[in-house]
C-alpha positions in Angstrom: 0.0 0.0 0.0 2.7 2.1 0.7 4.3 1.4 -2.7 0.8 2.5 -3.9 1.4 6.1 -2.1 4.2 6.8 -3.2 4.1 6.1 -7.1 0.8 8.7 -6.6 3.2 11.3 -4.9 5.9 10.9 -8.0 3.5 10.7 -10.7 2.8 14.2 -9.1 5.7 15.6 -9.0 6.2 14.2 -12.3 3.4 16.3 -13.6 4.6 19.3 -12.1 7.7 19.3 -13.3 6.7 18.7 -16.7 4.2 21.9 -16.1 6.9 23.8 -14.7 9.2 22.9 -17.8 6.2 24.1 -20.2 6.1 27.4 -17.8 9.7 28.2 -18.3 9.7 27.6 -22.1 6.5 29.7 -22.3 8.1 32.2 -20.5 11.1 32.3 -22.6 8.9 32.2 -25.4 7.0 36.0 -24.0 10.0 37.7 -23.4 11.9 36.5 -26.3 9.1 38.3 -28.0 9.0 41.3 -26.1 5.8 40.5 -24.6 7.0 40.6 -20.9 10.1 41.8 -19.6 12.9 39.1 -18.3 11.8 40.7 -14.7 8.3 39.9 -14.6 9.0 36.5 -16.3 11.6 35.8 -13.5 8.8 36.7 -11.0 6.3 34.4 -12.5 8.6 31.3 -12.6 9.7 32.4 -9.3 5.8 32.5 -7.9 5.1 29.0 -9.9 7.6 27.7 -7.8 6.7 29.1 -4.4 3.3 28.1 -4.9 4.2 24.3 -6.0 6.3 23.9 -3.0 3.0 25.6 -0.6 1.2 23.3 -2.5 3.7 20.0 -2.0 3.8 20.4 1.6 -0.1 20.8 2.0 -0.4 17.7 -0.3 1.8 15.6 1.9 0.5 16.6 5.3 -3.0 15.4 3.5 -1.3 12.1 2.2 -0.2 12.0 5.5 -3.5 12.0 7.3 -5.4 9.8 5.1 -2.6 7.1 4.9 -2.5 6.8 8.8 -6.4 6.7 8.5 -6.6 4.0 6.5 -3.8 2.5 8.6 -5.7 2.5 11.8 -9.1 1.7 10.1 -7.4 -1.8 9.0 -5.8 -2.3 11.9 -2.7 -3.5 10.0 -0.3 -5.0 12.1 3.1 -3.5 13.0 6.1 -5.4 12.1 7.4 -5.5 15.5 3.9 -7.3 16.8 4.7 -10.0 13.7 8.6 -10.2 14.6 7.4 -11.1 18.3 4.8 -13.6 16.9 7.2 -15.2 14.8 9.2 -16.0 17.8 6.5 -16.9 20.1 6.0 -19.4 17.1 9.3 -20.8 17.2 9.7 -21.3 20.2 6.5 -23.2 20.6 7.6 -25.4 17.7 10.4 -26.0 19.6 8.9 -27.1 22.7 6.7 -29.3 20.9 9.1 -30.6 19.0 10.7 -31.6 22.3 7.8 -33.1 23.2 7.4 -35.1 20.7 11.3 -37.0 20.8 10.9 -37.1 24.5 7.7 -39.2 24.2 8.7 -41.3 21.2 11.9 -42.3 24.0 10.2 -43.2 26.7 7.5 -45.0 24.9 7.4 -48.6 26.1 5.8 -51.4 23.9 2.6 -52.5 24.6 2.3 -56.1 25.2 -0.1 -57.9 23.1 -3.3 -58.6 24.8 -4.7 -61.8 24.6 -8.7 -63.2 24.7 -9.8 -66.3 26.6 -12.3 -67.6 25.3 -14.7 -69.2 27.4 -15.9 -73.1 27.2 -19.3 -72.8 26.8 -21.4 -76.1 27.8 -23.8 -77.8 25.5 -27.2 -78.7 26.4 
């Protein structure tokens, strides 16, 4: 799930920085034409940018929340709770384990048991 997250957060930043490379070139484009001045072009890239990164940060604090929401409503288990069951495992194989050489030893054969029939009379 987390893999999930963050291939969402990249394809994001991918798409900004693709939009922010279209920006720039548009930019150039305007004040290679003497449409805008370099200034105000620089200040446009430079608000694109401050904005993006406002942007980024509110975005991940909301990635944030809802990932540790979904977390919780799951329940998912924490790797140190499965690290401590994997050893409470073990060591009850072990003990049964144990158990199970320690009775196959001291197993003595059973002796056969035989029937008696009894004589029945005739009449």
């Amino acid at each position: 799930m987390e893999d999930l997250f963050k291939k969402f957060v990249y394809t994001g930043v991918g798409l900004v920085s693709l939009t922010a490379e279209k920006l720039q070139k548009s930019i150039d484009t305007l004040v290679e034409e003497e449409k805008i001045s370099e200034k105000e072009g620089k200040k446009i890239v430079n608000d694109f940018f401050k904005k993006t990164e406002s942007k980024k940060k509110d975005f991940e604090k909301q990635l944030q929340k809802i990932t540790e929401e979904v977390v919780k409503k799951f329940d998912f288990s924490k790797a140190k709770e499965i690290l401590e069951l994997n050893k409470r495992v073990r060591v009850l194989e072990n003990k049964v384990s144990k158990m199970t050489n320690t009775a196959k030893t001291t197993r003595k054969p059973t002796p056969k048991k035989t029937t008696v029939r009894k004589a029945t009379a005739k009449k």
